[in-house]
C-alpha positions in Angstrom: 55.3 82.3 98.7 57.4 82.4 101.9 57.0 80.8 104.7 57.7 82.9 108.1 58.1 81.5 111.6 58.0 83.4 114.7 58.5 83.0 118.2 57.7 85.7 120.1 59.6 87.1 123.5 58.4 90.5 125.3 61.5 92.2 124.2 62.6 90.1 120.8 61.6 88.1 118.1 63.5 86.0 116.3 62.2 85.4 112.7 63.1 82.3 110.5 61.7 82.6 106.4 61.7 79.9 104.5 61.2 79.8 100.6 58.8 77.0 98.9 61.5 74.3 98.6 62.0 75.0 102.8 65.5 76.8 101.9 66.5 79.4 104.3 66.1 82.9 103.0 66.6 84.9 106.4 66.9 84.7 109.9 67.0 87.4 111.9 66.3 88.3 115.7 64.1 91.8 115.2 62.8 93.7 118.1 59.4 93.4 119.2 57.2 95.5 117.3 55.0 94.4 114.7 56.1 97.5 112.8 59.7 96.3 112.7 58.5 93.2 111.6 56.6 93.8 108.8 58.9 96.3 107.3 61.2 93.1 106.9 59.3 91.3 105.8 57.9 93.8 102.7 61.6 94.5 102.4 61.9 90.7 100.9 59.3 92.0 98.2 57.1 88.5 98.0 54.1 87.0 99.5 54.1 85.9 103.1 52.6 83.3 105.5 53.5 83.7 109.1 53.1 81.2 112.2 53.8 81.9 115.9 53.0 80.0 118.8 49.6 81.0 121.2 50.5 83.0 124.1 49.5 86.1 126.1 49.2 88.5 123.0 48.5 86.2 120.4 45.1 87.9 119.8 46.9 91.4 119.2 49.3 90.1 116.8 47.2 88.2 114.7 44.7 91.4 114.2 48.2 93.7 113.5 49.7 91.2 110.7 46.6 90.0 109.1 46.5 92.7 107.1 49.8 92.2 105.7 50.2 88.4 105.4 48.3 86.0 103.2 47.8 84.1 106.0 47.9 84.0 109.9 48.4 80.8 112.1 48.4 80.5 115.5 50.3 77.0 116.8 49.0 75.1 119.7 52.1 75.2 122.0 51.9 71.7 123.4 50.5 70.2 120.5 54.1 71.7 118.2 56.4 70.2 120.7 54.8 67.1 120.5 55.0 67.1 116.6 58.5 68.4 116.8 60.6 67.0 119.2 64.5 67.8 120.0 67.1 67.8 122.1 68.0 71.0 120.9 66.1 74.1 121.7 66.5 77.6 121.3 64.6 80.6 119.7 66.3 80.5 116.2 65.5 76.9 116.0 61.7 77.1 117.0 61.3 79.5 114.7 62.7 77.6 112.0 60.4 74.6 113.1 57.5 76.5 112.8 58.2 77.7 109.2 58.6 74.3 108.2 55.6 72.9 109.7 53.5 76.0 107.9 54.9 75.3 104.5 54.1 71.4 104.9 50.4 72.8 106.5 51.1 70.3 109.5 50.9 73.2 111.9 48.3 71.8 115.1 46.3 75.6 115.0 44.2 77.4 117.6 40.8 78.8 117.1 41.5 82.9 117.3 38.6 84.9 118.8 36.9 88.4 117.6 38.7 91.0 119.8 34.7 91.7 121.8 34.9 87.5 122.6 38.8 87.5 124.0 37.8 90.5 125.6 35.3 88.5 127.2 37.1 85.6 128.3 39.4 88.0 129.6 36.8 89.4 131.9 35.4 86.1 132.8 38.6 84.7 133.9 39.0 88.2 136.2 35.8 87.4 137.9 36.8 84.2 138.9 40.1 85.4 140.2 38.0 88.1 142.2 36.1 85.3 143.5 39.0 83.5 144.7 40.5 86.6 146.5 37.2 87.1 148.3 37.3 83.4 150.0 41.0 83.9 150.6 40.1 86.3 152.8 37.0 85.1 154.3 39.1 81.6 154.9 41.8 83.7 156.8 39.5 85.7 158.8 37.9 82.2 160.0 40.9 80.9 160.7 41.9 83.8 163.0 38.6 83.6 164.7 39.1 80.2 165.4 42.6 80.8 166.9 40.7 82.8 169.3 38.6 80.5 170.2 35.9 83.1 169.1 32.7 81.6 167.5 31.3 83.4 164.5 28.0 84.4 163.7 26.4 82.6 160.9 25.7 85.1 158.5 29.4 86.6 159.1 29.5 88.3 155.5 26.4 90.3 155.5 26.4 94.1 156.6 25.7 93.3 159.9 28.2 90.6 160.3 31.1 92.5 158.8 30.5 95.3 161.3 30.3 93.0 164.1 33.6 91.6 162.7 35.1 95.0 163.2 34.2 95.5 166.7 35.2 92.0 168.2 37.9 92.2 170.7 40.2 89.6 170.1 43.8 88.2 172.2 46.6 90.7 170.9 46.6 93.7 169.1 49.0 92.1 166.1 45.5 90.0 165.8 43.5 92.7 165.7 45.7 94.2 163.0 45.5 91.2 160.8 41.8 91.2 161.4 41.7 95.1 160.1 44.1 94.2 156.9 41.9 91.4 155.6 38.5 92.8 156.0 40.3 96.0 154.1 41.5 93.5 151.6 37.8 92.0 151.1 36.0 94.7 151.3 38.1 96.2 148.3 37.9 92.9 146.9 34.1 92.7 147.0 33.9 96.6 145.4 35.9 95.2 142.8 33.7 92.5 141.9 30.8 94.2 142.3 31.8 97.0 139.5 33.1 93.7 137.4 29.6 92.0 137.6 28.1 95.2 136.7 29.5 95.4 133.5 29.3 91.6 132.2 25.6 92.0 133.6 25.7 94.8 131.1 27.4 93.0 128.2 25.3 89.6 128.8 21.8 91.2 128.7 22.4 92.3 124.6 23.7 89.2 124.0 21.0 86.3 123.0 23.1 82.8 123.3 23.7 84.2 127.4 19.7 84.3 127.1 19.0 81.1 125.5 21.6 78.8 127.7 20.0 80.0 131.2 17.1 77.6 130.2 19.5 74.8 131.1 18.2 74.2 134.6 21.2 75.4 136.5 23.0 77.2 134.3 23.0 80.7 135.3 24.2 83.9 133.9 27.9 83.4 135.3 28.4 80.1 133.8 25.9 80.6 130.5 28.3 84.0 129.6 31.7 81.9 130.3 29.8 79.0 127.8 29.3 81.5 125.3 33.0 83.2 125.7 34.8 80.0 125.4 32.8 77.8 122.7 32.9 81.4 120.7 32.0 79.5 117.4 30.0 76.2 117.8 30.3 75.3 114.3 34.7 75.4 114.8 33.6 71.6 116.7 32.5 68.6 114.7 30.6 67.3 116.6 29.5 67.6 120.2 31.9 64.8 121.3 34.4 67.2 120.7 33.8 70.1 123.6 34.3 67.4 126.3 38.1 67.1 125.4 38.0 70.7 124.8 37.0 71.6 128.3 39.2 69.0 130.4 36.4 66.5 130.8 37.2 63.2 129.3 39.2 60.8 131.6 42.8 60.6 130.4 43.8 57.1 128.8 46.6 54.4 128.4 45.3 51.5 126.5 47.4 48.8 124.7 47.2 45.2 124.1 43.2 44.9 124.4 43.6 46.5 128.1 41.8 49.9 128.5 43.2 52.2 131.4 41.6 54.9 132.5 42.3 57.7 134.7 41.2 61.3 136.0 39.9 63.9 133.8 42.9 65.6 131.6 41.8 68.9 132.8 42.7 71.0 129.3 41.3 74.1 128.4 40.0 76.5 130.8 39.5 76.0 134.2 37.1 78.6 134.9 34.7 76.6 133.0 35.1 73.6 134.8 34.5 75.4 138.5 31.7 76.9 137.2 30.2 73.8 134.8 30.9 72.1 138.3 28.2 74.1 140.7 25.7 74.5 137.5 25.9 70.7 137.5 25.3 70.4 141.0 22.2 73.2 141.0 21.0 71.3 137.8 20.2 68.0 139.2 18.5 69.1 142.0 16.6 71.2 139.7 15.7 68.7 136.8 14.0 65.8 137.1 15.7 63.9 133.9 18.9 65.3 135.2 18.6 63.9 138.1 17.8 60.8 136.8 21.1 60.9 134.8 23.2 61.6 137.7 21.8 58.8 139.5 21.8 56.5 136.9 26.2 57.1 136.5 26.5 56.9 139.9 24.7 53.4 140.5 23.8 54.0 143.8 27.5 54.0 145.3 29.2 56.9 147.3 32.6 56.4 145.4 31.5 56.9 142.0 29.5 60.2 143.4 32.7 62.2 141.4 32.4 60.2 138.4 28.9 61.2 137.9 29.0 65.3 138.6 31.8 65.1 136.1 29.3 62.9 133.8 26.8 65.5 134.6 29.2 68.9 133.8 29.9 67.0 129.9 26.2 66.9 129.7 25.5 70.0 130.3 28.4 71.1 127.9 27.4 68.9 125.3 24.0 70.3 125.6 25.1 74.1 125.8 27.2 73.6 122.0 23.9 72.0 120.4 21.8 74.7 121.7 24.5 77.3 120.5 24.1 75.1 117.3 20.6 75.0 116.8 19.2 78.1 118.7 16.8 75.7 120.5 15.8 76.4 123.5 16.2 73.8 126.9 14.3 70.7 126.3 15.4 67.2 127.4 15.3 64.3 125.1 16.5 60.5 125.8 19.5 58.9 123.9 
């Protein structure tokens, strides 16, 4: 059995193999295909396991080379350099790092997706970037009607509003021209999204976990279909604790000596969950009674813990969306 290690460049890779007693067999820097790759690699004439770190088109090249390999693994970026620190770095060397790491099975792996689910995430995360265009804009165009000293109507985004928009004389014509280049930008923006939602509606009606997490009260189709892209496979978690760390959620720590310190949330994993785990939470507990109830009883009564408790709120929920996912139980509320 050989051990292979990759790390993987848009233009390169450079390729360290190892045998069973971690001797160098090869190391090569091999352009990047994945047919050039395996073609060395069947040119050595033994079994193979391969290991590269997560990145951009990680999916893709596990799908090409698990075919060929006896086994795939995908590294954790931050959680290898933690392992493996040095004061030297280079491609040859990180390669040669993650070959030995495989062949000792201390590599910190990565859950890979089907291709539908990354193709999912991948349209999630789209939206949300969508979303973020279409307040850019809005934002500016506020902004320039305010530095006219012109007051806007209140529904300003509607048909009507936008067409008003259009017509409103403003100071200079270089305003004016601004004016005309962001509602171009939005408008496109808003087609965009449109078309976007149009499919995910499409894709989220055939698929039965969307359906069952929108009996959370709050949770809507946005933030049930991200929930469902992102968990994937509920049973890949050991227990429920788990998908608060997985999602950012859990404060960040730096205990010693019998002193606990906590601080903010770490923030890992994706952040389009959080945004929209954040506005479910918030359309939850005005919704449900016992979440409501929660909220209140984190937050104690005090305005400065207000944070503490929507954040309290959004693990809830998550913890509540993997045991769903788990169980195929619908929504019901039950007290610790």
């Amino acid at each position: 059995m050989l051990y292979v290690g990759l790390d993987v460049h848009k233009r390169f890779w450079s390729c360290c193999v190892l045998d069973e007693r971690l001797r160098k067999r090869a190391a090569v820097v091999l352009p990047g295909e994945v047919d050039a790759l395996v073609r060395f690699l069947e040119h050595l004439g033994e079994r193979y396991s391969i290991c590269f770190e997560a990145s951009s088109q990680y999916g893709y090249l596990y799908d090409r080379l698990r075919p060929h390999a006896e086994r795939v693994a995908v590294a954790h970026p931050a959680h290898v350099r933690l392992i493996y620190r040095s004061k030297r770095k280079n491609d040859r060397l990180d390669a040669q790092k993650l070959a030995k790491l495989l062949a000792i099975g201390a590599i910190p792996m990565v859950h890979v997706p089907s291709g539908e689910i990354r193709a999912l995430r991948s349209a999630v995360v789209a939206r949300e970037r969508l979303v973020g265009e279409c307040t850019r804009c809005k934002n500016a165009i506020r902004a320039l009607l305010e530095a006219n000293g012109i007051r806007p109507p209140k529904r300003l985004w509607s048909k009507q509003g936008r067409r008003w928009l259009a017509d409103v004389e403003l100071a200079h014509e270089l305003y004016a021209e601004r004016r005309d280049l962001l509602l171009e930008a939005l408008e496109q923006a808003m087609a965009r999204l449109k078309r976007l939602e149009r499919s995910l509606n499409k894709r989220s009606g055939r698929l039965p976990a969307v359906a069952l997490l929108r009996t959370i009260p709050g949770v809507g189709v946005r933030t049930a279909e991200a929930l469902v892209a992102f968990i994937a496979d509920p049973r890949r978690f050991t227990s429920n604790k788990t998908i608060g760390s997985y999602f950012g959620l859990v404060p960040k720590e730096d205990s010693s000596g019998g002193c606990q310190r906590l601080g903010h949330i770490t923030k890992n994993g994706p952040s389009v969950v959080r945004r929209l785990l954040n506005q479910a939470a918030w359309q939850a507990i005005r919704r449900s009674p016992q979440l409501r109830s929660f909220f209140e009883k984190i937050r104690r009564g005090k305005k400065e813990r207000r944070k503490i408790a929507i954040v309290a709120t959004m693990h809830r929920l998550a913890r509540v969306a993997l045991a769903m996912l788990r169980s195929g139980e619908a929504w019901r509320w039950q007290e610790a």
